[in-house]
PDB file of the backbone (N, CA, C, O) and the ligand in Angstrom, with CONECT records:
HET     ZN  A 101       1
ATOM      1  N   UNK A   1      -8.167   7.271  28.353  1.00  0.00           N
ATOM      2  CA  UNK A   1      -9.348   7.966  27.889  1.00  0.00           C
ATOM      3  C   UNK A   1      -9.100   8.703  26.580  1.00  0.00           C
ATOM      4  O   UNK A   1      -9.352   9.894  26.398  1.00  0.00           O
ATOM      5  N   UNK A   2      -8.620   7.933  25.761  1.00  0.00           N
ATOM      6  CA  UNK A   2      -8.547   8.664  24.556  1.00  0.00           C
ATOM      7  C   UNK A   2      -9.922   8.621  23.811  1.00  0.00           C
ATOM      8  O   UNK A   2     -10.731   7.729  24.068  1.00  0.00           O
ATOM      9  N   UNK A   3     -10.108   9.331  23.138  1.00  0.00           N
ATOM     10  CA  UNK A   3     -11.705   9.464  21.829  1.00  0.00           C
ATOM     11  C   UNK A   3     -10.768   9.636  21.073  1.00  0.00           C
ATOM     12  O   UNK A   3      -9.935  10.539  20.991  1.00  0.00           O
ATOM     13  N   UNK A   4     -11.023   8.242  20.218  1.00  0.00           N
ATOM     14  CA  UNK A   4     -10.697   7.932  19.292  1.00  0.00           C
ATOM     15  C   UNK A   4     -11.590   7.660  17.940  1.00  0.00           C
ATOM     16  O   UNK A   4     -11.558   6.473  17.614  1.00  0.00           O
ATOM     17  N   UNK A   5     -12.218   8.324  17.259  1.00  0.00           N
ATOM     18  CA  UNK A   5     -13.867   7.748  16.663  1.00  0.00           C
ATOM     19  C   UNK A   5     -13.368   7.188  15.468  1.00  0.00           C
ATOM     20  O   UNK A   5     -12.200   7.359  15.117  1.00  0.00           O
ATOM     21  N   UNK A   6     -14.267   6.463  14.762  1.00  0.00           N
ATOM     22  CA  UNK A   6     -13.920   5.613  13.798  1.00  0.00           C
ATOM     23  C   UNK A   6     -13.646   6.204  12.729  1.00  0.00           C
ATOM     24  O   UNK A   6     -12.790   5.843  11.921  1.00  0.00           O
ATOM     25  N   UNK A   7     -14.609   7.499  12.619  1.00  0.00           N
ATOM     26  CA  UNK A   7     -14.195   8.412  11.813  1.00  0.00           C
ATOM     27  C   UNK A   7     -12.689   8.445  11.219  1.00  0.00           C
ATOM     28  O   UNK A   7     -12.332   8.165  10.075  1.00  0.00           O
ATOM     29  N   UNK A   8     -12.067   8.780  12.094  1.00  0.00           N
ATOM     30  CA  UNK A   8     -10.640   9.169  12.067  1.00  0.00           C
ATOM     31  C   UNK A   8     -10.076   8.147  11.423  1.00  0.00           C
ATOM     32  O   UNK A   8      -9.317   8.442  10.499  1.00  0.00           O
ATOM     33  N   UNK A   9     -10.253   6.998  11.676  1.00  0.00           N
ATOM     34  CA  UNK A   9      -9.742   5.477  11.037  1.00  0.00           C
ATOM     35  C   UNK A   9     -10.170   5.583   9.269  1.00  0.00           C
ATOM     36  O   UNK A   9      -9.354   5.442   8.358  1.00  0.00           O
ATOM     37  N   UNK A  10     -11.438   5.825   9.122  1.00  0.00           N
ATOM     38  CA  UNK A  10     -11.720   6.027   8.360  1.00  0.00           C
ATOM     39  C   UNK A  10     -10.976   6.843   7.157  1.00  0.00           C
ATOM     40  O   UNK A  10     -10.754   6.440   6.015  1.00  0.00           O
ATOM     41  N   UNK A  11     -10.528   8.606   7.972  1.00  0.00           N
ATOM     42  CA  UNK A  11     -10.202   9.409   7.194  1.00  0.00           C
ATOM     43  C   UNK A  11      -8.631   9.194   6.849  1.00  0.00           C
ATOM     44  O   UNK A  11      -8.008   9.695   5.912  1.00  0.00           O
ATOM     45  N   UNK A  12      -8.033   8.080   8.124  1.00  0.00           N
ATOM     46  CA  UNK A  12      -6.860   7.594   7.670  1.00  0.00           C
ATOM     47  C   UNK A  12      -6.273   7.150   6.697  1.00  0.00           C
ATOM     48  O   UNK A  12      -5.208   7.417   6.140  1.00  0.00           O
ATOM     49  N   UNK A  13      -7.395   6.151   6.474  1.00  0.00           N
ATOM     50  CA  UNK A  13      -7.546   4.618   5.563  1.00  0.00           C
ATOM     51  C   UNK A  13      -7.647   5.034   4.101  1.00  0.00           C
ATOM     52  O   UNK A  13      -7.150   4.398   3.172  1.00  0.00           O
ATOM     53  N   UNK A  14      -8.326   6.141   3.993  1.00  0.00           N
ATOM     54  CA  UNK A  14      -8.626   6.832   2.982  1.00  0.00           C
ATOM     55  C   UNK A  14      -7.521   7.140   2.087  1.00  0.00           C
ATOM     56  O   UNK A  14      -7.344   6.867   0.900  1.00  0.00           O
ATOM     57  N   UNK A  15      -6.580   7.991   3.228  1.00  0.00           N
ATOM     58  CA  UNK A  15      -5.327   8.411   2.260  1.00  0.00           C
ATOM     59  C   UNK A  15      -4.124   7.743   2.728  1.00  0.00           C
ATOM     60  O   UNK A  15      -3.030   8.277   2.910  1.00  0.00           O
ATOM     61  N   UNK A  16      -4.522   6.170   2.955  1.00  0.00           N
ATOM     62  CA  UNK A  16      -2.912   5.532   3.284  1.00  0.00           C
ATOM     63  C   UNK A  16      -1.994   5.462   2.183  1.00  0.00           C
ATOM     64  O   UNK A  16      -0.770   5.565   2.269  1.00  0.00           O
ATOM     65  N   UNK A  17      -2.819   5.238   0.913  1.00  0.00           N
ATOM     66  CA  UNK A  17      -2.017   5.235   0.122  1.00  0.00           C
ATOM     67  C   UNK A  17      -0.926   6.585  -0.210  1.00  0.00           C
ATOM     68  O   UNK A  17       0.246   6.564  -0.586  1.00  0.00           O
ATOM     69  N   UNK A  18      -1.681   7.539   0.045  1.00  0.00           N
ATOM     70  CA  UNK A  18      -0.869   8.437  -0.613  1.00  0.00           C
ATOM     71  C   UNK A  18      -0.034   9.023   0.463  1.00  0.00           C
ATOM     72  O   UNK A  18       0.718   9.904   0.047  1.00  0.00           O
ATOM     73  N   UNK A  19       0.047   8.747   1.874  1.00  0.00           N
ATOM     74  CA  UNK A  19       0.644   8.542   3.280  1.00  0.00           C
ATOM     75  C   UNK A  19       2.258   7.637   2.374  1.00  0.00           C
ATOM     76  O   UNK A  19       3.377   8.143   2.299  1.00  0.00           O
ATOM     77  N   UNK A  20       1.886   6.386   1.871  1.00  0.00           N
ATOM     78  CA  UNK A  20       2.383   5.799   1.753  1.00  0.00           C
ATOM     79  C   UNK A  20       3.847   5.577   0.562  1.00  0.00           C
ATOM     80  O   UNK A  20       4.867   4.890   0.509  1.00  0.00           O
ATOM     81  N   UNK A  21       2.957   6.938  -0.501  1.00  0.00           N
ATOM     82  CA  UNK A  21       3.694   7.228  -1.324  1.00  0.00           C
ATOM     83  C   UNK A  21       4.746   8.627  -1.072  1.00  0.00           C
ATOM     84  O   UNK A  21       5.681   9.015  -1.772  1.00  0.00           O
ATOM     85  N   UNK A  22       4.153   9.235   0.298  1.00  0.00           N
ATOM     86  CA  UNK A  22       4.795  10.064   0.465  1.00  0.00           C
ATOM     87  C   UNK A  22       4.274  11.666   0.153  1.00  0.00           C
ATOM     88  O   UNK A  22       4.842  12.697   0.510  1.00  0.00           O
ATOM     89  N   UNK A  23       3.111  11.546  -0.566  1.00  0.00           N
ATOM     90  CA  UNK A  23       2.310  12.009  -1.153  1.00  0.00           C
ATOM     91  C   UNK A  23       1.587  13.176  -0.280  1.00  0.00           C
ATOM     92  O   UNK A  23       1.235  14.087  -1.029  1.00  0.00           O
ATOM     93  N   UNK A  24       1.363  13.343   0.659  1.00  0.00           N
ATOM     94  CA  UNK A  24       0.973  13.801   1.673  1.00  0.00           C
ATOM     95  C   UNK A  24       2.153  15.468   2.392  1.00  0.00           C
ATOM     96  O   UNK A  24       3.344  15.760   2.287  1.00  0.00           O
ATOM     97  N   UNK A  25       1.273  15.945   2.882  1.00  0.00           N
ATOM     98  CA  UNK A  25       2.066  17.232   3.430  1.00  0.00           C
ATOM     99  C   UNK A  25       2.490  16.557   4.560  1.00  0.00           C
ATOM    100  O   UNK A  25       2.004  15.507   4.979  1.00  0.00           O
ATOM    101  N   UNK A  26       3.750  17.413   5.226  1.00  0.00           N
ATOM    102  CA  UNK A  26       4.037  16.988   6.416  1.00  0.00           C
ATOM    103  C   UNK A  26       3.502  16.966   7.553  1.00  0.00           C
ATOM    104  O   UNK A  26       4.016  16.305   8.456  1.00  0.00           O
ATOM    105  N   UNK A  27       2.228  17.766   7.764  1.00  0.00           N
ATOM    106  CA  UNK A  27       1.458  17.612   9.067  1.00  0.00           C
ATOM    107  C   UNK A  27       0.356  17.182   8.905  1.00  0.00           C
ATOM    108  O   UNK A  27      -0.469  17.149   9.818  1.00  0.00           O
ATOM    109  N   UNK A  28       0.114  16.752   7.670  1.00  0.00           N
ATOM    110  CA  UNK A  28      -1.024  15.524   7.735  1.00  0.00           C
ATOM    111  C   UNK A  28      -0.194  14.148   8.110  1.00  0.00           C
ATOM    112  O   UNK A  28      -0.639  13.527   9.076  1.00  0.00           O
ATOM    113  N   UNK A  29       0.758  13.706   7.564  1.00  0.00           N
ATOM    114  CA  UNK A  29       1.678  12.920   8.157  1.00  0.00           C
ATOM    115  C   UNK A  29       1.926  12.712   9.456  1.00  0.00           C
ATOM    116  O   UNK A  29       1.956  11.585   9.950  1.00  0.00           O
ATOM    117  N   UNK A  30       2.133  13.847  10.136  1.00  0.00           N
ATOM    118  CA  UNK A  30       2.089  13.558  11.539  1.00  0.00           C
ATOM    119  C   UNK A  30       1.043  13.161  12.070  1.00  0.00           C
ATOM    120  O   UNK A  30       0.910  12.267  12.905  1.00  0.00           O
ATOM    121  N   UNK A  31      -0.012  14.059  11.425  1.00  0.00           N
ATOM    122  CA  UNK A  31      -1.420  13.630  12.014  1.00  0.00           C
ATOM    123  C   UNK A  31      -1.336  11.907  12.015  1.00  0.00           C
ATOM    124  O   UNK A  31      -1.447  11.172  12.997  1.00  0.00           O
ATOM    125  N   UNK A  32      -1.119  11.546  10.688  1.00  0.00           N
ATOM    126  CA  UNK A  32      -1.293  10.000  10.732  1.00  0.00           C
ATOM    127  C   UNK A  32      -0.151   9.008  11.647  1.00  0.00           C
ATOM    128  O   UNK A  32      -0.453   7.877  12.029  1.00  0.00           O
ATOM    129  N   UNK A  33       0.805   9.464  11.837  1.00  0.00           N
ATOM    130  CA  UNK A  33       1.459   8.728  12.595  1.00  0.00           C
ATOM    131  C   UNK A  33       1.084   9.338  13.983  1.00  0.00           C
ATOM    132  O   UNK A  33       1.056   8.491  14.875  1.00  0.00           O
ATOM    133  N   UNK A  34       0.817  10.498  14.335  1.00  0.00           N
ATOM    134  CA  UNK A  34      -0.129  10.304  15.900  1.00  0.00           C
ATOM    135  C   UNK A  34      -0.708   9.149  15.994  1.00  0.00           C
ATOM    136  O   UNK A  34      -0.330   8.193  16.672  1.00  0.00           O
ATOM    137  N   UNK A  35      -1.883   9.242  15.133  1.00  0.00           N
ATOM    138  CA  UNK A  35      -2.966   8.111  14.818  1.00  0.00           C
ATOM    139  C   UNK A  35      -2.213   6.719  14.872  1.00  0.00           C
ATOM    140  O   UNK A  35      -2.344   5.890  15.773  1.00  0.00           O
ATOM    141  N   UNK A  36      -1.547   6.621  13.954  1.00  0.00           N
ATOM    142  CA  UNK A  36      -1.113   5.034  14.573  1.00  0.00           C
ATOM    143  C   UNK A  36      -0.801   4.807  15.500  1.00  0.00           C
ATOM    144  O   UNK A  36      -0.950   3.729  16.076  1.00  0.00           O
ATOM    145  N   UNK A  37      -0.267   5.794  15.907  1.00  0.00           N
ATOM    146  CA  UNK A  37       0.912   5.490  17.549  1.00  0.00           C
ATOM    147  C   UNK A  37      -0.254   4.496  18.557  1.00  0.00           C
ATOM    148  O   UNK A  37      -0.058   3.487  19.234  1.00  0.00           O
ATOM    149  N   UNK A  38      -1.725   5.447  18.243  1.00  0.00           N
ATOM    150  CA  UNK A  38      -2.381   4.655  19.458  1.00  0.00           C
ATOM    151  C   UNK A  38      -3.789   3.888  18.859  1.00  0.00           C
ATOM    152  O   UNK A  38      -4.896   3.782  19.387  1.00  0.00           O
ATOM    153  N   UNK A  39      -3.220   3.336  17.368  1.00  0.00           N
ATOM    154  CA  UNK A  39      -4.594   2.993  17.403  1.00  0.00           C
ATOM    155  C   UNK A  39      -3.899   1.202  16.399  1.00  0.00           C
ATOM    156  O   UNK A  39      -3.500   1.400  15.251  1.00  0.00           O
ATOM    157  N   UNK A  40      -3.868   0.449  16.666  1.00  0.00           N
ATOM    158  CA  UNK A  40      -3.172  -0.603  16.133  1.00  0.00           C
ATOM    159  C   UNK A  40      -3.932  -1.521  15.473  1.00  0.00           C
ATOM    160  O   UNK A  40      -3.745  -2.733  15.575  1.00  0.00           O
ATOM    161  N   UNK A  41      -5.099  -0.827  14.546  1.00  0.00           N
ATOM    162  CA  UNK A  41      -5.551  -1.639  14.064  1.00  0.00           C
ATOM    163  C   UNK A  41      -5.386  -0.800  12.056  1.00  0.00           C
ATOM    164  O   UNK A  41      -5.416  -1.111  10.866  1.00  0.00           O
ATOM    165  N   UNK A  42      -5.257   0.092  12.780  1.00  0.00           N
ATOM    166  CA  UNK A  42      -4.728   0.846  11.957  1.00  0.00           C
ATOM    167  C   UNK A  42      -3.291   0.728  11.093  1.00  0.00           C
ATOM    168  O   UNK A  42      -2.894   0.848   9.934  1.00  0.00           O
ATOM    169  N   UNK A  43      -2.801   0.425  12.376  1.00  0.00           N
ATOM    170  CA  UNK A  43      -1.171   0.054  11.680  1.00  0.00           C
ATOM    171  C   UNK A  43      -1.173  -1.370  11.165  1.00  0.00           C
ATOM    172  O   UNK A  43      -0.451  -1.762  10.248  1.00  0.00           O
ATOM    173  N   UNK A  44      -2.206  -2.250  11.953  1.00  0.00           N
ATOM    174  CA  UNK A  44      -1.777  -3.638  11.480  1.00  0.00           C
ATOM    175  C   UNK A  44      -2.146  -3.598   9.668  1.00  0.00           C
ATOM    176  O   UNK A  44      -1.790  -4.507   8.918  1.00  0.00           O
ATOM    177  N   UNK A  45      -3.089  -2.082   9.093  1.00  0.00           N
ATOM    178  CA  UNK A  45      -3.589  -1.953   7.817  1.00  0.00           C
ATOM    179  C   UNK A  45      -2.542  -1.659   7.284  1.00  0.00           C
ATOM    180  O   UNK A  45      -2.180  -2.348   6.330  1.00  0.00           O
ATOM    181  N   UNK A  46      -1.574  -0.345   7.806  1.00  0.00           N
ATOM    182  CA  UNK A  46      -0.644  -0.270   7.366  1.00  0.00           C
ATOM    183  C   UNK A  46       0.696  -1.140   6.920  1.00  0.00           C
ATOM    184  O   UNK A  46       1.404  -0.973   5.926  1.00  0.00           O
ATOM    185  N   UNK A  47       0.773  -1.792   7.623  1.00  0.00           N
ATOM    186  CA  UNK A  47       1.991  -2.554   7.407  1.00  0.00           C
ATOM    187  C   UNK A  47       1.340  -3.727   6.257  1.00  0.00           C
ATOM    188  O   UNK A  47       2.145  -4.285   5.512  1.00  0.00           O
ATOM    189  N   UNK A  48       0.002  -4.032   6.165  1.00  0.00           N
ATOM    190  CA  UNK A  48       0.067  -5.372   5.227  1.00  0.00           C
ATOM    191  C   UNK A  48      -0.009  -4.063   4.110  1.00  0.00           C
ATOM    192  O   UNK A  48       0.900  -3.982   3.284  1.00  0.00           O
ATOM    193  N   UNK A  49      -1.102  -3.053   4.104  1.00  0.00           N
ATOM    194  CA  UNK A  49      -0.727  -2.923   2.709  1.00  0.00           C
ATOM    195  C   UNK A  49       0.975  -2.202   2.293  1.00  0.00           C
ATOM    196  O   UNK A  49       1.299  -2.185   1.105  1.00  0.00           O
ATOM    197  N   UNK A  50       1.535  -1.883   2.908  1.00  0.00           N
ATOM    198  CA  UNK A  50       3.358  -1.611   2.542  1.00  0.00           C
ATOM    199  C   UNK A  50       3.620  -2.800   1.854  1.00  0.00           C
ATOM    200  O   UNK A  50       3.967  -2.722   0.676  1.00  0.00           O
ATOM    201  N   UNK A  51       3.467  -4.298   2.607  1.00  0.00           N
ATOM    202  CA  UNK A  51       3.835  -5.296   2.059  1.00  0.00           C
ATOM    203  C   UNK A  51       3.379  -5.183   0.791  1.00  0.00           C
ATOM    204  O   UNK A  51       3.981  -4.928  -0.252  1.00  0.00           O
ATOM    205  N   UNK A  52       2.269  -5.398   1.006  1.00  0.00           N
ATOM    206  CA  UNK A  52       1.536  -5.719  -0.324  1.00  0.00           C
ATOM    207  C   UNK A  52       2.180  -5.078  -1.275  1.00  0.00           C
ATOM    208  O   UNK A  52       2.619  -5.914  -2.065  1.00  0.00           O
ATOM    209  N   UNK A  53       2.470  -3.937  -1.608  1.00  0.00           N
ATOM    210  CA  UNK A  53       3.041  -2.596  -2.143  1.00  0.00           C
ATOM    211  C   UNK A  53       4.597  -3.227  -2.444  1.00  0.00           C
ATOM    212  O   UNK A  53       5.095  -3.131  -3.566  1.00  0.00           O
ATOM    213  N   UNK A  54       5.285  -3.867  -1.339  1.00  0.00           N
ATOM    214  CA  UNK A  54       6.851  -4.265  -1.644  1.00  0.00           C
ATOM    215  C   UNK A  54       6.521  -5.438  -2.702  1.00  0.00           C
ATOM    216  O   UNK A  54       7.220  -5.565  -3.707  1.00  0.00           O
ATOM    217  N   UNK A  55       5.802  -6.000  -2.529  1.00  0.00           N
ATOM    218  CA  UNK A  55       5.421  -7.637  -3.599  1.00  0.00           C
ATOM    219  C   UNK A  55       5.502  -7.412  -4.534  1.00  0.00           C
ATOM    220  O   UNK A  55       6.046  -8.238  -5.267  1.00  0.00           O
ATOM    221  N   UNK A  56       4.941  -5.969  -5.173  1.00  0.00           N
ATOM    222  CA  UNK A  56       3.829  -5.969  -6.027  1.00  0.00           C
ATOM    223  C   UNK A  56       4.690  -4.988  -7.094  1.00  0.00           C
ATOM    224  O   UNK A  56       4.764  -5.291  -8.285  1.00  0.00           O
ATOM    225  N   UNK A  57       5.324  -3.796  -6.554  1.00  0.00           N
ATOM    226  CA  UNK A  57       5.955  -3.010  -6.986  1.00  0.00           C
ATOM    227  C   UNK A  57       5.909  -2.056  -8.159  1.00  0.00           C
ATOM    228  O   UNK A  57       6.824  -1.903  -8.967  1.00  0.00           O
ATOM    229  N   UNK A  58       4.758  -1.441  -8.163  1.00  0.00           N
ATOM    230  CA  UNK A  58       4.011  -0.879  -9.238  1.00  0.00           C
ATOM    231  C   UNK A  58       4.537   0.076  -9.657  1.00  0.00           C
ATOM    232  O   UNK A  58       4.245   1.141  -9.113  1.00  0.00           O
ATOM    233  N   UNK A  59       5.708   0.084 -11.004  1.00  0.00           N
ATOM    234  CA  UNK A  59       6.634   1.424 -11.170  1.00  0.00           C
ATOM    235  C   UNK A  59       5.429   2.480 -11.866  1.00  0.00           C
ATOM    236  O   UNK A  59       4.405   2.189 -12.484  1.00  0.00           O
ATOM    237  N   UNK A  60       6.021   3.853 -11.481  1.00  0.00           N
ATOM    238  CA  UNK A  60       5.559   4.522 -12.147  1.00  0.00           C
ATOM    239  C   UNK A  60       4.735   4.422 -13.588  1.00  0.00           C
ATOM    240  O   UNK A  60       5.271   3.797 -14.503  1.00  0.00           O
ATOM    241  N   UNK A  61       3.426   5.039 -13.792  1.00  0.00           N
ATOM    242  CA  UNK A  61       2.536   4.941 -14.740  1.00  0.00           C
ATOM    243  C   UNK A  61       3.889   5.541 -16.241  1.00  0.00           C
ATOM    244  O   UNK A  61       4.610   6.537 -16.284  1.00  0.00           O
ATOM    245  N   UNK A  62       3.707   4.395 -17.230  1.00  0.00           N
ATOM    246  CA  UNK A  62       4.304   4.661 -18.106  1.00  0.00           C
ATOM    247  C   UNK A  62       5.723   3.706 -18.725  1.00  0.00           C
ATOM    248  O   UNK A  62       5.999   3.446 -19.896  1.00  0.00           O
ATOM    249  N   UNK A  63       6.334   3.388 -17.669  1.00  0.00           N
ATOM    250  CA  UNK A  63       7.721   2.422 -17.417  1.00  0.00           C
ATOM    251  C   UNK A  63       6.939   1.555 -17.670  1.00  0.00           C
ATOM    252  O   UNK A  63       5.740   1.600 -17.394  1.00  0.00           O
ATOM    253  N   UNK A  64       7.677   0.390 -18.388  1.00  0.00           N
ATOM    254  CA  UNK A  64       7.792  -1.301 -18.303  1.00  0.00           C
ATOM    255  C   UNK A  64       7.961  -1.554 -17.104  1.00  0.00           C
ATOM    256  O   UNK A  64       8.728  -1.057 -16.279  1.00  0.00           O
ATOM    257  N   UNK A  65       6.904  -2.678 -16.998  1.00  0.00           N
ATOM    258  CA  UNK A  65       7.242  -3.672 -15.297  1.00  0.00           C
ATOM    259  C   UNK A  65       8.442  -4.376 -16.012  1.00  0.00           C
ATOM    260  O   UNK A  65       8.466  -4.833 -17.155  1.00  0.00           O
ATOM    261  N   UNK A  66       9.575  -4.354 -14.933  1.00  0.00           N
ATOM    262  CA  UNK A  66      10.517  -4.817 -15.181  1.00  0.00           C
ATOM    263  C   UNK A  66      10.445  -6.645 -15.272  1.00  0.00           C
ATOM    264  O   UNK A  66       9.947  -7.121 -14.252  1.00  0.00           O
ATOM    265  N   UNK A  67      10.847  -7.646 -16.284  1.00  0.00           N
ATOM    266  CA  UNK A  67      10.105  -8.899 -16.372  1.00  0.00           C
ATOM    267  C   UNK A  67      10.256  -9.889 -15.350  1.00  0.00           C
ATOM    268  O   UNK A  67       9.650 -10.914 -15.042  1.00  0.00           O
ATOM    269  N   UNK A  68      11.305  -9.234 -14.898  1.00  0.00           N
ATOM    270  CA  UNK A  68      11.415 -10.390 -13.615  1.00  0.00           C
ATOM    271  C   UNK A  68      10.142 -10.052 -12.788  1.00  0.00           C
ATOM    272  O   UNK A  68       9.495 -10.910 -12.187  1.00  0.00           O
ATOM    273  N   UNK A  69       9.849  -8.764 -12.810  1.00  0.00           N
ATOM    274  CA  UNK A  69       8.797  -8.389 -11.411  1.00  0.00           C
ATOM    275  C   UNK A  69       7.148  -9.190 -12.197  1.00  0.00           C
ATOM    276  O   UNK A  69       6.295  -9.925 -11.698  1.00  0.00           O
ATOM    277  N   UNK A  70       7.252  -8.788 -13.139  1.00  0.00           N
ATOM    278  CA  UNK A  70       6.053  -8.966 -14.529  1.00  0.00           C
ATOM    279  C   UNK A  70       5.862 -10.741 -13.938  1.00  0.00           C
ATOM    280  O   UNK A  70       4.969 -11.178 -13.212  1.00  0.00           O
ATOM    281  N   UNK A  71       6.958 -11.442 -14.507  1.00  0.00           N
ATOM    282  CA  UNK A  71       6.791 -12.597 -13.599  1.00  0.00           C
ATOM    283  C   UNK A  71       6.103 -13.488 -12.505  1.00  0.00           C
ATOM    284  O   UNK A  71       5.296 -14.413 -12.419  1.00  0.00           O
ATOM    285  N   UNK A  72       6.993 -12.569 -11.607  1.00  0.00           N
ATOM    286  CA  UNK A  72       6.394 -12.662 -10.243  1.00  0.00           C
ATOM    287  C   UNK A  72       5.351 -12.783  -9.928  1.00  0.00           C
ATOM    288  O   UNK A  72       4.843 -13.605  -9.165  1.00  0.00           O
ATOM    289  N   UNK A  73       4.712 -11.555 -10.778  1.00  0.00           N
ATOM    290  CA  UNK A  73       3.415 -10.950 -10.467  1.00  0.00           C
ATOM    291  C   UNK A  73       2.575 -12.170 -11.027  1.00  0.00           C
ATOM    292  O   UNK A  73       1.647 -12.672 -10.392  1.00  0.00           O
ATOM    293  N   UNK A  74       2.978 -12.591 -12.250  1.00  0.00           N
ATOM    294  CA  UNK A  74       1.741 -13.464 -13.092  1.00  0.00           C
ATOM    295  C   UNK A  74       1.970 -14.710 -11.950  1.00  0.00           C
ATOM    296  O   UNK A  74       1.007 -15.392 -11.600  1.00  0.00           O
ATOM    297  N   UNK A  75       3.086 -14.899 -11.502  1.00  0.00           N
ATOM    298  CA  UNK A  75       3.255 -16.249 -11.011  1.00  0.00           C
ATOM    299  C   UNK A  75       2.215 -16.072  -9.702  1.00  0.00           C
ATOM    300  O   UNK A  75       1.217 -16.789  -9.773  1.00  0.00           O
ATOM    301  N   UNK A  76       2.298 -15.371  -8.739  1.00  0.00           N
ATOM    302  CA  UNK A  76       1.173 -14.896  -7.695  1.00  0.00           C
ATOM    303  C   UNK A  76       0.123 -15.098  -8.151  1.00  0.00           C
ATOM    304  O   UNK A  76      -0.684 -15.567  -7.349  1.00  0.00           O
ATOM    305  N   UNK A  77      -0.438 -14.835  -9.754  1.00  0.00           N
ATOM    306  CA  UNK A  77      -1.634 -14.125 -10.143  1.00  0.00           C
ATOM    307  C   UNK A  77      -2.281 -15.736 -10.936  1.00  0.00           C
ATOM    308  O   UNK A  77      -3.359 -16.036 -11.449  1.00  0.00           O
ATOM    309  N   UNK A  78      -0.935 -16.512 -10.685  1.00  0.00           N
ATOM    310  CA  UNK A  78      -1.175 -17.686 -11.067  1.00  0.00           C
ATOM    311  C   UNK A  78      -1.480 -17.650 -12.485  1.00  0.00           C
ATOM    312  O   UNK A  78      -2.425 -18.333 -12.881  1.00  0.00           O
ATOM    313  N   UNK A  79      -0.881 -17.022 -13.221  1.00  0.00           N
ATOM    314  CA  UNK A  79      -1.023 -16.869 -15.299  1.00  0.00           C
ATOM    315  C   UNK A  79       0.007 -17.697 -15.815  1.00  0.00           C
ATOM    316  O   UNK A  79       0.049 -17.785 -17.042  1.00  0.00           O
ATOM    317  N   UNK A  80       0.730 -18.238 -15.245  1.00  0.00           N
ATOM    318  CA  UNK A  80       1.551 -19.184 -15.926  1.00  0.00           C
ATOM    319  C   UNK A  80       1.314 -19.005 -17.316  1.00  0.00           C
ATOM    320  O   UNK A  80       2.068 -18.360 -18.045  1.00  0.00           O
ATOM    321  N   UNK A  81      -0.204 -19.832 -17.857  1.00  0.00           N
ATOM    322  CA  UNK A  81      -0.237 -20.383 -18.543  1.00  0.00           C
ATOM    323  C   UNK A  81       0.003 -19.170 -19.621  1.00  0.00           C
ATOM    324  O   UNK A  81       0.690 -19.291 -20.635  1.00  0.00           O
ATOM    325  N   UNK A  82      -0.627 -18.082 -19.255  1.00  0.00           N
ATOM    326  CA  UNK A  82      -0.507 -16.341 -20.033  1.00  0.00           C
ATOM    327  C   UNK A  82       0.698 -16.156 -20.450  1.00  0.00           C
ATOM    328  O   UNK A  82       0.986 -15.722 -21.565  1.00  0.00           O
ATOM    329  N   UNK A  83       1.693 -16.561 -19.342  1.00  0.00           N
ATOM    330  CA  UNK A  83       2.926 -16.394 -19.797  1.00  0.00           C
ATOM    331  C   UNK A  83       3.473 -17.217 -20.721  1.00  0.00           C
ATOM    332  O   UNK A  83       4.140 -16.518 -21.484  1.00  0.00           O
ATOM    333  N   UNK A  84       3.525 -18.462 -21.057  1.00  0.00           N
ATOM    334  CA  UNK A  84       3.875 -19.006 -21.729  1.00  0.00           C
ATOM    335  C   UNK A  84       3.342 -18.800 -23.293  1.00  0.00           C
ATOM    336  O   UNK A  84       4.089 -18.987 -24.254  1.00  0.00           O
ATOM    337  N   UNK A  85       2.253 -18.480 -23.395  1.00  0.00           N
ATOM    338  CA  UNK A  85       1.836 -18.097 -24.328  1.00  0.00           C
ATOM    339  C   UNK A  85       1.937 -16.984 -25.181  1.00  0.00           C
ATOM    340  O   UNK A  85       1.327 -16.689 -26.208  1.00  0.00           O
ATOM    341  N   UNK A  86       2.938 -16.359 -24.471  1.00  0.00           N
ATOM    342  CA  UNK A  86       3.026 -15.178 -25.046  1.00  0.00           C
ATOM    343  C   UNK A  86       3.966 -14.570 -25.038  1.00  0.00           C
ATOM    344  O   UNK A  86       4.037 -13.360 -24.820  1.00  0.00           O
ATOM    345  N   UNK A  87       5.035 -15.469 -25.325  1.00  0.00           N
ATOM    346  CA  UNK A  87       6.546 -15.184 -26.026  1.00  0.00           C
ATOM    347  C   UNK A  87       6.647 -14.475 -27.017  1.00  0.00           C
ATOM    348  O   UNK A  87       7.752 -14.273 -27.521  1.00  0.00           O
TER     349      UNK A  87
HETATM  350 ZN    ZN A 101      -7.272   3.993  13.534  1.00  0.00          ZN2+
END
């Protein structure tokens, strides 16, 4: 009998990212990992976007994407052709 309202999913979802960056105080944190503990649709959000986040690897605003990652990325993003062009 948990009440669980969507709300809450909602207010989760909101700040996963910054959950994610770490960004967050420590007892909103808990709050959110309460929340996952029993709500798994939630986490199944969490974990793709982490992935997504490991793929993708967005350094800090300001740094060069490092070119191997720059790469990657176009190669996912399917720019090949961008890349070649622009030696
Ligand atoms: Zn939830």
């Amino acid at each position: 009998m948990t009440s669980h309202s969507h709300e809450n999913c909602q207010a989760l979802l909101g700040s996963l990212s910054e959950y994610i960056d770490g960004e967050l105080p420590s007892d909103l944190c808990t709050e959110i990992e309460k929340h996952l503990e029993g709500c798994e649709n939630c986490r199944v959000v969490l974990n793709t976007t982490r992935r997504t986040i490991d793929l993708v690897q967005i350094p800090a605003e300001g740094s060069p994407l490092p070119s191997e990652v720059r790469e990657r990325l176009f190669k996912r993003l399917d720019l090949n052709e961008f890349l070649n062009s622009n030696h």
